[in-house]
N, C-alpha and C positions, 0 to 999 in steps of 0.2 A: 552720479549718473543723472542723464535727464530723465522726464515722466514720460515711461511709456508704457500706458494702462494698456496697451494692447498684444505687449510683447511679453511672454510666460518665458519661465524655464523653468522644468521641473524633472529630476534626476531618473524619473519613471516614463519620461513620453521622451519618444526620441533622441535618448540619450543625454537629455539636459541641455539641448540643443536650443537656439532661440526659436518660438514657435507663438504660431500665430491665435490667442484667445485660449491656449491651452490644446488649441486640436495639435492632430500628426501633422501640422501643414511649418515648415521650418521656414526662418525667416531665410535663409540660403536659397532652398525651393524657390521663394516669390523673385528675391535678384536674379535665380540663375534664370527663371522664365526671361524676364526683361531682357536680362544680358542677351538671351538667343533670337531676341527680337518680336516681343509677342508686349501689347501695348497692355494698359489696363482695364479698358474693356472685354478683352482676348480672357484675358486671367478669371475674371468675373465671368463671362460666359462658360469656363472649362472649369470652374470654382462654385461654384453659384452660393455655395453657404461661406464665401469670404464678403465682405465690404469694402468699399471702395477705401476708405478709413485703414483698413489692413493693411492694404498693398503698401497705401501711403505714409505709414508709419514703419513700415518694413522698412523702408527705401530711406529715410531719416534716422533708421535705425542703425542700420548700414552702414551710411553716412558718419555718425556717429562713430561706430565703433575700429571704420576704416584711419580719423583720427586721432584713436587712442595710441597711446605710447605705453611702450612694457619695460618697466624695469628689470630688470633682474637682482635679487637677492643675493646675496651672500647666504651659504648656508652653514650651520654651526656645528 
């Protein structure tokens, strides 16, 4: 996996969900703002305790994980 100091998961916030510094804020959350068209400004203004650094590592995060590939197992 690459380094991403900024992206948590922990099986007690949000379901274990990717999440932003440990807050309730989910990396899903910051793409689906974008997705619906709200820039990074917008997000930091309606966010104010995220960093610019967040959004942007969300978005690489994403990026990331949008080209992982799943194997599937054999189960025994």
């Amino acid at each position: 996996m690459k380094f991403f100091d900024r992206i948590t998961q922990n099986p007690e916030i949000m379901g274990g969900r990717p999440c932003i510094r440990g807050m309730r804020v989910t990396v899903g959350m910051v793409i689906g703002q974008i997705a619906a068209g709200q820039n990074i400004d917008e997000i930091l203004a309606n966010y104010p305790y995220l960093e610019r650094e967040d959004i942007l590592q969300a978005l690489r995060y994403a990026a990331w994980r949008a080209e992982e590939r799943e194997v599937i197992l054999a189960t025994a």
